[in-house]
C-alpha positions in Angstrom: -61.6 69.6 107.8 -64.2 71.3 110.0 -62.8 74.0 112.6 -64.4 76.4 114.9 -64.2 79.6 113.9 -63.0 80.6 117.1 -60.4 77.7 117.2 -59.0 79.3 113.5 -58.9 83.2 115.8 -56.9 81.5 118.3 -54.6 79.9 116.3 -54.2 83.0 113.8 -53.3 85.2 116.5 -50.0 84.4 116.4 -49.0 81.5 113.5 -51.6 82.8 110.8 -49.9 82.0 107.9 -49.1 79.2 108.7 -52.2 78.2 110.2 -54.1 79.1 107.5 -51.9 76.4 105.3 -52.4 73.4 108.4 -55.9 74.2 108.8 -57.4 75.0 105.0 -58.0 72.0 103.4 -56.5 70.9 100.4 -58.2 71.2 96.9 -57.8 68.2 95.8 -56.7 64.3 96.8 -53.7 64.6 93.8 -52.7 67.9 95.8 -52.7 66.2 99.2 -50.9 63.6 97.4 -48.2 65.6 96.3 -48.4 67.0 99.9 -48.8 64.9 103.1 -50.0 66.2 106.1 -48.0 64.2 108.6 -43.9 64.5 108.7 -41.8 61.5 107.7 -40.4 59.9 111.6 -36.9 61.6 111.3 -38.1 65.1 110.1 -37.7 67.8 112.4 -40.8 68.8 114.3 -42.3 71.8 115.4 -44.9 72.8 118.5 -46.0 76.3 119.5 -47.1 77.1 123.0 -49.7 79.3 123.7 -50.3 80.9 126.8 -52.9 83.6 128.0 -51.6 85.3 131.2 -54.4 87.0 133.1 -53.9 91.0 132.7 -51.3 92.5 135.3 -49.5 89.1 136.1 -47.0 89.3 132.0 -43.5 90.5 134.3 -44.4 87.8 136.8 -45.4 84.6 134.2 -42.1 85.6 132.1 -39.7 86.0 135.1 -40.9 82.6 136.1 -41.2 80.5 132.8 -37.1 82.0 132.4 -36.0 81.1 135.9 -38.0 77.3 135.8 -38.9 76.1 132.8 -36.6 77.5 130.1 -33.6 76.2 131.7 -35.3 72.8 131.7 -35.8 73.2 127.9 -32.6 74.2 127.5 -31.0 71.3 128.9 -32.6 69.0 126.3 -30.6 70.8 123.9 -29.1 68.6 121.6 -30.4 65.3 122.7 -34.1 66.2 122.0 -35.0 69.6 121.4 -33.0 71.6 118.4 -34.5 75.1 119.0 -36.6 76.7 122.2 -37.7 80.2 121.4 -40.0 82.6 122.9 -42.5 85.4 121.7 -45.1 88.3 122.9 -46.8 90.5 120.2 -45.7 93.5 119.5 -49.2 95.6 120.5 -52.3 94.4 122.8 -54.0 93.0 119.8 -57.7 93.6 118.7 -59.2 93.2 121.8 -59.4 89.5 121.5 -55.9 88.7 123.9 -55.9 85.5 122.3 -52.5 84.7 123.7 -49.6 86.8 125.5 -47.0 84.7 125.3 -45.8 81.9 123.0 -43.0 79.2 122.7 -41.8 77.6 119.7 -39.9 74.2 120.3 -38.6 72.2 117.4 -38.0 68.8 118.1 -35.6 66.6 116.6 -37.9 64.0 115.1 -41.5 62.9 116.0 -40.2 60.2 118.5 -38.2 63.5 120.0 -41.7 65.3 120.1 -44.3 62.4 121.0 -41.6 60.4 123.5 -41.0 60.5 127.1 -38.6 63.5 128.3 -36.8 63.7 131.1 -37.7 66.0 132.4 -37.7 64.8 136.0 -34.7 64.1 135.8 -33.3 67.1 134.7 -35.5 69.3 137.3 -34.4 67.0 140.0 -30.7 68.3 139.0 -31.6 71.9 138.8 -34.0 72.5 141.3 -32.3 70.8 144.5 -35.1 72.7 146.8 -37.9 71.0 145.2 -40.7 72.6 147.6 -39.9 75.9 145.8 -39.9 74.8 142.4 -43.0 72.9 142.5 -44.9 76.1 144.5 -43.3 78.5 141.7 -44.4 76.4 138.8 -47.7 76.1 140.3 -48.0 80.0 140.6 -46.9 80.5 137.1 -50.1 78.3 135.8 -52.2 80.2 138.5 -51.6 83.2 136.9 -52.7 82.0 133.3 -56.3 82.5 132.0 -55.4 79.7 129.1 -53.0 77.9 127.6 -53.0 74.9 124.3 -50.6 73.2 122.2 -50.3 73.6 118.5 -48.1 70.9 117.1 -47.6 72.0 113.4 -47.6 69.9 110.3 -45.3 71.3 107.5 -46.9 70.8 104.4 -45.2 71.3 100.7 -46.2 73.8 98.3 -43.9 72.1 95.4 
């Protein structure tokens, strides 16, 4: 598998280990035999989100990701999502500020991952003034310099 090497930074600021194991290819086709890349359909399955909040704006992106979005997440706990948890390093980094703040979200199963949520639904319920909400969620993506999704492949070392 051929990756950028900035692509392999990125990712390794925060899931290194394990994106060293995802990304590395295997040595040979009786390892990857032994060791399949892609998750049976009822496995649980796991996503990181990676945001890059532009410098000065951290208190602000946070205090509006936990008042918006995490109770949204929250909600879709049992029927879809098992776990919703939330990281920022512990120091600035090297320099690089590959990412500031993260979210891990396990998802029941693929079709739990890959499906439609409803989202919609559930903001509709939460947020009756809606004219906030959507001006507040748009602010908290004005204020990122970057943000991708990392959906992780768990892969046996049996």
């Amino acid at each position: 598998m051929v990756v950028c090497e900035r692509s392999i930074r990125t990712i390794l600021g925060l899931a290194g280990a394990v994106a060293c194991l995802v990304l590395t290819p295997l040595p040979s086709p009786a390892v990857r035999a032994q060791a399949p890349m892609v998750q049976s359909a009822g496995a649980e399955r796991t996503v990181w989100y990676f945001y890059r909040v532009k410098w000065g704006f951290q208190d602000e992106f946070v205090s509006l990701f936990r008042k918006n979005h995490y109770p949204v997440l929250k909600a879709q706990i049992p029927s879809r999502i098992v776990t919703v948890r939330t990281f920022v390093p512990t120091y600035h980094g090297d320099g690089r500020a590959d990412w500031t703040f993260a979210v891990a979200i396990t998802y029941k199963d693929t079709a739990a991952m890959t499906g439609p949520s409803n989202d919609a639904e559930i903001i509709r319920k939460l947020y009756p003034d809606q004219a906030t909400f959507r001006r507040e969620e748009q602010r908290r993506f004005e204020i990122l310099d970057a943000h991708w999704d990392v959906p992780l492949n768990e892969i046996g070392m049996n």
